[in-house]
N, C-alpha and C positions, 0 to 999 in steps of 0.2 A: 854363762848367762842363763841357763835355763832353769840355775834355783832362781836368779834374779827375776824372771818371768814369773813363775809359781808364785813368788811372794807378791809381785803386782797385783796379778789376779785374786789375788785371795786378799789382800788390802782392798781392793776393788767392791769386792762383797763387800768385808766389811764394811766398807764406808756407804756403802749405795744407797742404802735408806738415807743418812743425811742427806748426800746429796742431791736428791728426790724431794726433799723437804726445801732446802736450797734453790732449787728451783722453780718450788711454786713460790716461795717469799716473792722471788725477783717476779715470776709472770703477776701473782696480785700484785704488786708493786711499781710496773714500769714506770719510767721517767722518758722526756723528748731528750733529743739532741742538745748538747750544753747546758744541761738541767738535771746529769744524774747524782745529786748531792747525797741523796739517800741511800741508793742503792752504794756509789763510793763509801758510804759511811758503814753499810752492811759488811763491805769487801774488809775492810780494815779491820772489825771487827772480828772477822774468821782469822783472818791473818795473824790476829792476834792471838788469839785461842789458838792458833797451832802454833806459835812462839816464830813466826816465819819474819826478818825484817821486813820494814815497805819505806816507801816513799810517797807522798799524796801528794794532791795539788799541783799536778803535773797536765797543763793545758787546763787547768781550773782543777776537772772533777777527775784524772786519769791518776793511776797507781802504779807505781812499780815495786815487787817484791822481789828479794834476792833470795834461794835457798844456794848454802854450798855441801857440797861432798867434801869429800876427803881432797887436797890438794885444788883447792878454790883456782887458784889462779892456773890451771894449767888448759882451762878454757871455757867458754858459755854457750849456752843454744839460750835462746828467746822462744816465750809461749805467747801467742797473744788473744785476748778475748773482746770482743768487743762489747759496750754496756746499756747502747740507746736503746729506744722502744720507739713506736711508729704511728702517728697521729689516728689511727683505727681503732671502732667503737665493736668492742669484740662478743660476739653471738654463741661462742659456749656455754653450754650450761653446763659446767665443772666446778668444782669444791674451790679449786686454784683458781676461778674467774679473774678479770682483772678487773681492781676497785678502782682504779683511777679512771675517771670520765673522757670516752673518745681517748685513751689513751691503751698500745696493747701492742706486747712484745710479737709480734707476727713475722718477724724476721730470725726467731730462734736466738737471737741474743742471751736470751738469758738460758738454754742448754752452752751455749759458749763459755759465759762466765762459769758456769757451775763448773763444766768440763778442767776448767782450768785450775779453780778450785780443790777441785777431785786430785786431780792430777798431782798438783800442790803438795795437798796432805799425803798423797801415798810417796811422792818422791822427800819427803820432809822423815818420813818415817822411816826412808830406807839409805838416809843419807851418808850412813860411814860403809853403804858397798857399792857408793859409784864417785866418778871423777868429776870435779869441776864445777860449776857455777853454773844454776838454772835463772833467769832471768822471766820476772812474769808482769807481762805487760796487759793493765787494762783497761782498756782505750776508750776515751767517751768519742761521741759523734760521727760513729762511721755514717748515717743516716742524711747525714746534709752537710751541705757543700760547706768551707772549705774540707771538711773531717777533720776527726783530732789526730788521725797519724802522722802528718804535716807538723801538727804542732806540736805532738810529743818530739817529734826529732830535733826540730825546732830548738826545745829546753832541756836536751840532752841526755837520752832516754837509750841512745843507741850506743853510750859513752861510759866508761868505768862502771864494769869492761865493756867491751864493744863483743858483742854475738858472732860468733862465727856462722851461725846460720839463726833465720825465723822461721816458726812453723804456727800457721792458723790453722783453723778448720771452720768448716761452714756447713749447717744444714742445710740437707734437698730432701725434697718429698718424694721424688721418682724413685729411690733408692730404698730399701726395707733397711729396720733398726738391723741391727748387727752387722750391714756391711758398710764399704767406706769406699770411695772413687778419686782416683787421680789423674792428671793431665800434665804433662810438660810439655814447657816453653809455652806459648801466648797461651793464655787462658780464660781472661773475663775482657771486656772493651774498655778503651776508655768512653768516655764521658759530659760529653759538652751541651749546655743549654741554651735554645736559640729564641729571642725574642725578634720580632719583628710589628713595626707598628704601620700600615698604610695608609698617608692621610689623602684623601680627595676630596671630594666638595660635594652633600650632601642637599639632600633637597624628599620632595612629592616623586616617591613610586611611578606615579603614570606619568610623570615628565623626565624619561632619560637624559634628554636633546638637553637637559638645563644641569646636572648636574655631571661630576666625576666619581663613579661609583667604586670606594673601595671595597665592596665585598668582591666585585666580580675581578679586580685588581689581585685582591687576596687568590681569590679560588686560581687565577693562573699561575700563581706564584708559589702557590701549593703543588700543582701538578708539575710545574718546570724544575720545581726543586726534587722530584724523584727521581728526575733522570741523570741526576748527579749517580742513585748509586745503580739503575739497569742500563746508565749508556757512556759515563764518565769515570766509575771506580772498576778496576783490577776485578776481572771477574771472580778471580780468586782471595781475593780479599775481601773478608766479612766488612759490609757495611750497611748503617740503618743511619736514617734521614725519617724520622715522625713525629709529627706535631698534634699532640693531646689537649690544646684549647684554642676555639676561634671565638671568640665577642667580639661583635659587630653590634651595637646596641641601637638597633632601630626597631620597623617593626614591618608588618605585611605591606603598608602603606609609603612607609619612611625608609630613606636610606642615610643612613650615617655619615657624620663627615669623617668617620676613621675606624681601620678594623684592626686589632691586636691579634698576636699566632705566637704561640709558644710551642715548643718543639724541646727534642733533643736529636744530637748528631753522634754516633758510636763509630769506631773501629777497632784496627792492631796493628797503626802504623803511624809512629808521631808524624813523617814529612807528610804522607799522605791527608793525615787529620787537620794540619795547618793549611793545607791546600783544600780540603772542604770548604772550612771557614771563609778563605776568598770567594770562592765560587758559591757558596750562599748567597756573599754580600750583592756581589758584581752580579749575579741574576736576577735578584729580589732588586736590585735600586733600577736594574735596567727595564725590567717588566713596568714598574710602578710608571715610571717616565716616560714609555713609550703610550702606556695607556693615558696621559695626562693627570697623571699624583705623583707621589713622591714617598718614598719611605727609609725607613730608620731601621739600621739592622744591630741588633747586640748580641755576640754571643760569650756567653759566662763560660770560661775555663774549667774543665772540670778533672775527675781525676784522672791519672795517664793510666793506658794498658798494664794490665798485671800478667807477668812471663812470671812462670815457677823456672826457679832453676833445675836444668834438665840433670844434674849430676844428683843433688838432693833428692830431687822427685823420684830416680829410681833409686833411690839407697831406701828411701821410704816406704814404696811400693815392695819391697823386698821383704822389709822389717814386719810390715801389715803383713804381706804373707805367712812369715812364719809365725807372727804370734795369732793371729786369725784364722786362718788358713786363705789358700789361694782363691779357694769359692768366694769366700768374702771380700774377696778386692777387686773393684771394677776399673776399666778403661772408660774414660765419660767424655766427652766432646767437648768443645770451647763455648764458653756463652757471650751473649751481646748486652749478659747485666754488668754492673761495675763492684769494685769493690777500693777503699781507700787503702785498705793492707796491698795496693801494688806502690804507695810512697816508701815504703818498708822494705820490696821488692826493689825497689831502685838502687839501694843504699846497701844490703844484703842478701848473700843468696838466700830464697825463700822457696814457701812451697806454703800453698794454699789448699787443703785437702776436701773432698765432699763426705759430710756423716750422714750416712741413711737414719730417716729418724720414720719411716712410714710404718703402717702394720694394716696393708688391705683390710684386714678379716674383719679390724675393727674400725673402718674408716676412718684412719690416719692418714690420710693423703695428701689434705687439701693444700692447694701452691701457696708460696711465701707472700706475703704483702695481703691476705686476705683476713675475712673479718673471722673465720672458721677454724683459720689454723690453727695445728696442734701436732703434741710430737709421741712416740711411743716412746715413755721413758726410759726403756733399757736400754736406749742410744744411750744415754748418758754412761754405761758403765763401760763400753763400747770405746767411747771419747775420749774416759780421764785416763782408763789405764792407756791406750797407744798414745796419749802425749808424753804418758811418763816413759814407754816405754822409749818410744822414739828418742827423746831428752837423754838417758843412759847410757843408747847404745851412739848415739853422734859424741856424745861428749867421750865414750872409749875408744873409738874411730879416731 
């Protein structure tokens, strides 16, 4: 394996400049959630120029392409990338800016695609010295509920043949380009969205005595709901209860007759998470009522925990070692963001990795979901070759 390595890495070079070019297309270029027509249309097109088959039109705009080695069917591993962009009006002033308006890949999506890409071509180039069947999946909608991982499984994405394992990767900014971070078993939260609406009977400011005030309805309902997770949830079990919009539409004078509260509720524990959601509802209707209103509780299902599989995750942490070295592979903690690659996770063992894409020196830092973000592009070279490598050595295993 260790010509097979040399030749990665040196595929790797060679290709880096495309792939660098490939990934500003897609940054000037993002598309929303269930909207990436164009960029699918990009993907096909490389696809094609490396002679790689695919499949389109899978969840509308998602792709799957097959490369085989030598003895296709004696097994598959899955790549997955995902392809959305994020409704943010981006403040770089970079050559790559992004041209689409309020539109701007800040969740690294498009190092994903590229990575997978990359990865692609060098495994496409080295295919009569490895085994088996790579499967390359690319997923629109990770960015909004339901995602398209749901619905590629959905239409059969995980079928002829079916992967013996999946492997993502995801940018962090905590991490410098060149290294990579993993975590087995629970790893990201799930995900659920809480609406809550409180009506009471609105009126004149200076006449409490005559109305039912739902802000002050709201505000206890706000504070009673925290103590789900400092006096009700497993102290060792991660959980977050917070709500990022209140309108009450009155004013200094006026009190409303209704106040809206959107929220979200995270964990890593399906019984436990179903048991949130009652004690939401049963606190939020009991408060409103005792105060004299009444309220409406809805909470939107969202994605479930994603656990990397613990036997995967260390065979991958291994393999990063030796073709990285050990300096470059970090141990990283569990997060309370989500990700839709744990429906993938359900169905097969996975592993969802972190790609350091930071470079302090140049202020490469800034957090995911912001209008600044940006990546030091030598992650990319970093990326495509450990998918490929990863990809050769499970399917010799």
């Amino acid at each position: 394996m260790d010509n097979l390595k040399h030749q990665i890495e040196a595929f790797s070079k060679l290709y880096f400049d495309e792939m660098v070019t490939i990934r500003r297309h897609f940054h000037q270029n993002p598309e929303l959630s269930c909207n990436e027509f164009k960029t699918a249309e990009f993907i096909c097109k490389k696809l094609e120029e490396y002679e790689i088959p695919y499949t389109k039109g899978i969840a509308e705009t998602g792709i799957v392409g097959l490369i085989k080695g030598n003895h296709p069917e004696s097994g598959c591993i899955a790549l997955r990338g995902d392809m959305d962009a994020l409704p943010i009006v981006e403040e770089n002033e970079v050559e790559y800016k992004s041209t689409a308006p309020g539109i701007m890949h800040a969740c690294g999506h498009d190092v994903h695609m590229t990575c997978i890409l990359g990865a692609a071509k060098i495994l496409n180039s080295l295919k009569d010295q490895w085994e088996g069947t790579v499967k390359l999946l690319f997923q629109p909608s990770e960015e909004t509920y339901p995602g398209g991982a749901v619905r590629m499984i959905a239409e059969g994405v995980l079928e002829n043949p079916v992967p013996k394992y999946i492997i993502a990767q995801h940018v962090i900014n905590n991490m410098e380009a060149g290294e990579v971070g993993f975590k087995e078993g629970p790893y990201m939260a799930s995900t659920d969205e809480i609406f809550i609406t409180v009506h009471g009977k609105g009126g004149h400011a200076a006449t409490p005595d005559q109305i039912v005030d739902p802000i002050l309805i709201a505000s206890h309902i706000l504070v009673a709901l925290q103590q789900i997770v400092s006096r009700q949830a497993d102290p060792i079990m991660p959980t977050v209860v917070s709500f990022g919009k209140i309108i009450g539409a009155g004013r200094t004078n006026i009190i409303p007759d209704e106040v809206n509260m959107e929220g979200t509720v995270r964990t890593f524990n399906e019984t436990w998470r179903r048991e949130i959601h009652q004690r939401i509802e049963k606190i939020s209707v009991a408060l409103a009522e005792g105060m004299g209103g009444h309220c409406e509780v809805r909470i939107a299902h969202g994605y479930p925990f994603l656990k990397n599989n613990p036997e995967l995750t260390e065979k991958l942490q291994i393999l990063a070692s030796g073709f990285l070295g050990k300096h470059q592979v970090k141990a990283i903690e569990p997060r309370m963001t989500a990700e839709d690659f744990s429906y993938f996770a359900e169905k097969i063992p996975s592993c969802l990795f972190r790609l350091g894409i930071a470079n302090k020196s140049r202020n490469l830092n800034a957090n995911l979901h912001t209008n600044n973000f940006d990546v030091d592009e030598s992650s990319i070279a970093t990326g495509m070759s450990l998918m490929a490598w990863f990809a050769v050595n499970l399917l010799k295993n």
